[in-house]
RODO-2510 file (C-alpha; in nm, 4 decimals, decimal comma):
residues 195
     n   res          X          Y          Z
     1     x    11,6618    12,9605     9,8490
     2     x    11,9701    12,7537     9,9332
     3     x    11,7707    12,5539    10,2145
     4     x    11,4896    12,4519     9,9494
     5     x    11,7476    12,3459     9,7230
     6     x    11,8592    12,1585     9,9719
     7     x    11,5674    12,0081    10,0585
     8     x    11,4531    11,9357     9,7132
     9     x    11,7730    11,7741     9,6833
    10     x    11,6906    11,5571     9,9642
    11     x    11,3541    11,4564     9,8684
    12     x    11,4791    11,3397     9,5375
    13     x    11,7267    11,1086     9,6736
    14     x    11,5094    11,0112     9,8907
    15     x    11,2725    10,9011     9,5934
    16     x    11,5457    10,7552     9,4357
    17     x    11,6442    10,5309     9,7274
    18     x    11,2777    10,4328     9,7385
    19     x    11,2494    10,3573     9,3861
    20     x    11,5792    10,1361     9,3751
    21     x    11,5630     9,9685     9,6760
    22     x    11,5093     9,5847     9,6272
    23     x    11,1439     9,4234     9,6435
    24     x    11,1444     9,1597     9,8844
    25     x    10,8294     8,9939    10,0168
    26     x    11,0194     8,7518    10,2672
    27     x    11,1470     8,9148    10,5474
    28     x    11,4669     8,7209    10,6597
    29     x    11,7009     8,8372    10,9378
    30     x    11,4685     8,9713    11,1928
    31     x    11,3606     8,7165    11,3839
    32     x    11,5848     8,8417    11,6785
    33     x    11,4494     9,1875    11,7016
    34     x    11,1011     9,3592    11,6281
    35     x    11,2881     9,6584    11,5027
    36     x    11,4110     9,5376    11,2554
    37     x    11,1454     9,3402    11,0935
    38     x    10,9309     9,6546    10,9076
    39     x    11,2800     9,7179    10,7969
    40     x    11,3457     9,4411    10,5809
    41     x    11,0296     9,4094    10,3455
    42     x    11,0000     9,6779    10,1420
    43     x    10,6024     9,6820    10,1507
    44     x    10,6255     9,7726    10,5127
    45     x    10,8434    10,0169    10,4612
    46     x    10,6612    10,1790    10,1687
    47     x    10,3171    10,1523    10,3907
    48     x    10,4336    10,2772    10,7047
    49     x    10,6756    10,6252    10,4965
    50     x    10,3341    10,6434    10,3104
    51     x    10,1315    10,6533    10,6170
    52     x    10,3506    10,9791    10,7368
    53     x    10,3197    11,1383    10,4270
    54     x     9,9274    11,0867    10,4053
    55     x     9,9276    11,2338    10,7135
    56     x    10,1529    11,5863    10,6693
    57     x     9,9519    11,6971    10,3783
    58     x     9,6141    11,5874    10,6049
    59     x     9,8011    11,7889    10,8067
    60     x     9,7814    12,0930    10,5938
    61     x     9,4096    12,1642    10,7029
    62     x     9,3965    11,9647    10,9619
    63     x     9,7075    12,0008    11,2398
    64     x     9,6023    11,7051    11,4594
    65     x     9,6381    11,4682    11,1749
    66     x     9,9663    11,4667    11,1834
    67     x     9,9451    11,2907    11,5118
    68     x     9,6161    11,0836    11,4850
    69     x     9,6327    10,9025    11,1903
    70     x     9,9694    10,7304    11,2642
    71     x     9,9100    10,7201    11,5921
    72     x     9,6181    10,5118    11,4831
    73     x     9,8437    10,3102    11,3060
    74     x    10,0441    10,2235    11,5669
    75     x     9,7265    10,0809    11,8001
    76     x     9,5689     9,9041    11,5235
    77     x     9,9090     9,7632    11,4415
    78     x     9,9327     9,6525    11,7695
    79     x     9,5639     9,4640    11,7882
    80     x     9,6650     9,2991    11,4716
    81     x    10,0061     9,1851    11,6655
    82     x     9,7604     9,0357    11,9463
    83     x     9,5058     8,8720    11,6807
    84     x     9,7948     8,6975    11,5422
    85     x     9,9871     8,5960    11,8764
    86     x     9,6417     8,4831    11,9812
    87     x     9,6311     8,2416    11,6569
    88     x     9,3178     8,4363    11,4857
    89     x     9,2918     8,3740    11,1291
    90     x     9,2868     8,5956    10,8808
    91     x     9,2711     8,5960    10,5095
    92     x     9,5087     8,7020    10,2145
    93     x     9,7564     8,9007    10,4532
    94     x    10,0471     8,9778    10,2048
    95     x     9,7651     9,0697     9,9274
    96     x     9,6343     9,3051    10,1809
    97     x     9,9563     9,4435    10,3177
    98     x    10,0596     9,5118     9,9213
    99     x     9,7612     9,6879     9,8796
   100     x     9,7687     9,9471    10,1886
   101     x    10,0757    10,0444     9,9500
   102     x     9,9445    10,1459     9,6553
   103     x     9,6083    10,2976     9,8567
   104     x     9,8477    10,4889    10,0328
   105     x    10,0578    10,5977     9,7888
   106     x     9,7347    10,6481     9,5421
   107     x     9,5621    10,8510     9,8299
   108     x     9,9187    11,1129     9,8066
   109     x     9,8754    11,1362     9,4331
   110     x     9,5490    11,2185     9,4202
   111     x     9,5535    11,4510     9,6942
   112     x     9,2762    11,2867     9,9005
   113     x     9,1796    11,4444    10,1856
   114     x     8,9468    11,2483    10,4415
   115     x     8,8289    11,3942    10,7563
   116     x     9,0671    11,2926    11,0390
   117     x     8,8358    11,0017    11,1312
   118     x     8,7756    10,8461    10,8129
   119     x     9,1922    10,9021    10,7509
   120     x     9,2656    10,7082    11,0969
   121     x     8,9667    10,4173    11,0046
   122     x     9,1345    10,3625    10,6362
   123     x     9,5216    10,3856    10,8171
   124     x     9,3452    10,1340    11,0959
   125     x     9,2230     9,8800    10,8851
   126     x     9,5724     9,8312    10,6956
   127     x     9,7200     9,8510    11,0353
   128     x     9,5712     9,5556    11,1406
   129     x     9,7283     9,3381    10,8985
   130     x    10,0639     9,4423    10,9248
   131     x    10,0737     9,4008    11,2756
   132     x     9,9362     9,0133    11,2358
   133     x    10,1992     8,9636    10,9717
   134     x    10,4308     9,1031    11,1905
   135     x    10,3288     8,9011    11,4760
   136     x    10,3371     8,5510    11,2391
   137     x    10,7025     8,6012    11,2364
   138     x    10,8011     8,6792    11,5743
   139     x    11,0503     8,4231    11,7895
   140     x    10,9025     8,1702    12,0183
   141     x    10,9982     8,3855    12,3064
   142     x    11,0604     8,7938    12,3804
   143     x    10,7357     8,8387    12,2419
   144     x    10,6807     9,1521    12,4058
   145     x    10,9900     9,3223    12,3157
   146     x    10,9428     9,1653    11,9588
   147     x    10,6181     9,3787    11,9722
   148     x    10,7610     9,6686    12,1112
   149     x    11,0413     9,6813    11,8689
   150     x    10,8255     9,6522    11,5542
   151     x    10,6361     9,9443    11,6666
   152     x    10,8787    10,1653    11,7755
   153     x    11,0259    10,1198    11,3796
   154     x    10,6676    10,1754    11,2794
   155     x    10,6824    10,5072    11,4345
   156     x    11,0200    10,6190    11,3225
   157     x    10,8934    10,5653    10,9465
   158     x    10,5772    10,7339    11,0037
   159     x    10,7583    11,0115    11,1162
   160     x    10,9986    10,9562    10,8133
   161     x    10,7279    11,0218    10,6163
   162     x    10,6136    11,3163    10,8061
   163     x    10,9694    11,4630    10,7667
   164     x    10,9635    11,3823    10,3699
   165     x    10,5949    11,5174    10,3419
   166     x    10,5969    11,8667    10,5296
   167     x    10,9999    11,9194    10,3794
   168     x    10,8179    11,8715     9,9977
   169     x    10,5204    12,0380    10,0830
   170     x    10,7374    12,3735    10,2068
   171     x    10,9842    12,3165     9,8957
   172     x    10,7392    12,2600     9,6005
   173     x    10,3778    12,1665     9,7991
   174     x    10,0994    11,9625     9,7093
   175     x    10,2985    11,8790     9,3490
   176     x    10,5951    11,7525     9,5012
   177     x    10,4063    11,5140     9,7902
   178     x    10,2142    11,3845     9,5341
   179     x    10,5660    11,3090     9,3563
   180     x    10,6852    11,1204     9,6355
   181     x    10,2765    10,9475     9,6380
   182     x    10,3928    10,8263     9,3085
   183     x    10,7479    10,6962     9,4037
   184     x    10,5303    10,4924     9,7108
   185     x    10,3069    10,3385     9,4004
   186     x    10,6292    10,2747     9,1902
   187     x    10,7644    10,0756     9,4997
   188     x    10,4501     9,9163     9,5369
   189     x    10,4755     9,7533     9,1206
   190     x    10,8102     9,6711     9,1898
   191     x    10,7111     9,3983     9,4728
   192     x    10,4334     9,3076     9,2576
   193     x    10,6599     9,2642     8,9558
   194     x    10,9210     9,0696     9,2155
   195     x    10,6534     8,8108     9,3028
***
């Protein structure tokens, strides 16, 4: 009883943090390190933490989810990284990037669950475009590490979200995931709001 407390605890300030953290669709600050980049706009963040928690209540019925879809992420996010260092075009980037938000934090709420295939195709196609924008901001030079740095955050808030999703689907389940869904959609109006 104590632990879920705890954990409930934890997913609310979590929530909280989300909700109150700044909107900011210019990403100054990282154009030293890769890392740091899906750090400093908030729709990245919200995308990527919704991508993890998409996937731990896929995960629910279907284990390997929990693996596939972000790791689907991750390789489409890196194809959109190459599309972009190889000077391919592509249209309304930031539109699209705000949108994976509220799609993934609409696809918590209302419980969707896609077959693992389908889940990594949707995660894949959003992917894409974060890695490009990702890649338009990169330094003249390092681009490799620059590459390597953005996806290594990618996958340490994907498994953020894994962490938040399994820890409120154990403490309150499919209600309180679809809670933190709506805290992902909350950020999401916030950047819209901003710009």
């Amino acid at each position: 009883m104590k632990e879920e407390k705890s954990m409930i605890r934890t997913i609310c300030l979590t929530a909280l943090l989300l909700a109150l953290a700044g909107p900011a669709s210019a990403h100054p600050g990282h154009e030293a390190s890769g890392f740091l980049h899906p750090f400093t706009g908030i729709d990245h963040l919200l995308a990527m933490v919704g991508v993890g928690m998409w996937a731990a209540f896929l995960a629910v019925r279907k284990p390997a989810a929990a693996l596939l879809v972000p790791a689907a992420f991750v390789a489409m996010m890196a194809a959109g990284a190459a599309a972009g260092f190889a000077g391919i075009k592509l249209p309304i980037v930031e539109a699209v990037i705000l949108g994976s938000v509220f799609v993934f934090g609409g696809l918590i709420m209302a419980a969707v669950r896609l077959p693992s295939a389908a889940a990594m195709a949707v995660a894949g196609l959003f992917a894409v475009f974060h890695g490009y924008a990702h890649a338009l901001e990169a330094p003249a030079s390092g681009a490799g590490t620059y590459i390597l740095g953005f996806l290594a955050a990618t996958t340490l808030l994907q498994a953020v979200g894994l962490g938040l999703g399994w820890a409120a689907l154990r403490a309150v389940g499919d209600l309180g995931l679809r809670a933190l869904g709506g805290v992902v959609v909350a950020g999401g109006a916030l950047v819209l709001i901003a710009n």
